[in-house]
N, C-alpha and C positions, 0 to 999 in steps of 0.2 A: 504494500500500500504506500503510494506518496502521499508527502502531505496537501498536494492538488486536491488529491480525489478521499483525503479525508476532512476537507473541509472545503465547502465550496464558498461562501461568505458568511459575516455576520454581519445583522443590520440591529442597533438598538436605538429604541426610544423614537422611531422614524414617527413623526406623528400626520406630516404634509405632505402631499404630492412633492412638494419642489426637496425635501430632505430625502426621499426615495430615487428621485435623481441625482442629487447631490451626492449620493452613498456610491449612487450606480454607479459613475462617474469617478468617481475615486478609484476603482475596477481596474482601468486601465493606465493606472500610473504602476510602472515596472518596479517592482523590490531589487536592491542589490543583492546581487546574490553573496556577497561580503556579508550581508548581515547576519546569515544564517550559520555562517563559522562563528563570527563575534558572538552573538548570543550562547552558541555553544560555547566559546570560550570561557565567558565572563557567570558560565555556571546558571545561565537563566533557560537555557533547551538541554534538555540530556542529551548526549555524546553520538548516540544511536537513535533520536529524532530522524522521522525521514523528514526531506526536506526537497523543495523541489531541483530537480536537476541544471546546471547550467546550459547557458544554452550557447549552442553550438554541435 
């Protein structure tokens, strides 16, 4: 299992039309994939977290 396909979003508190697209929208701003070492690093995701693959 990646973590892609163990979590597909979370939306909270969305209470508007315009905060449901504001959420949407947020969707497609890219994560580094540096973050997902760092967290592992700094002991905040366990070691063996899947995590999504980089890409290339």
């Amino acid at each position: 299992m990646s973590a892609a396909s163990a979590v597909a979003g979370v939306v909270v508190g969305a209470r508007q039309p315009g905060e449901v697209a504001h959420n949407a929208a947020l969707l497609a701003h890219a994560i580094p994939a540096r973050l997902w070492e760092d967290l592992k690093a700094a002991g905040l995701l366990p070691g063996d977290a899947p995590v999504p693959a980089a890409p290339g």
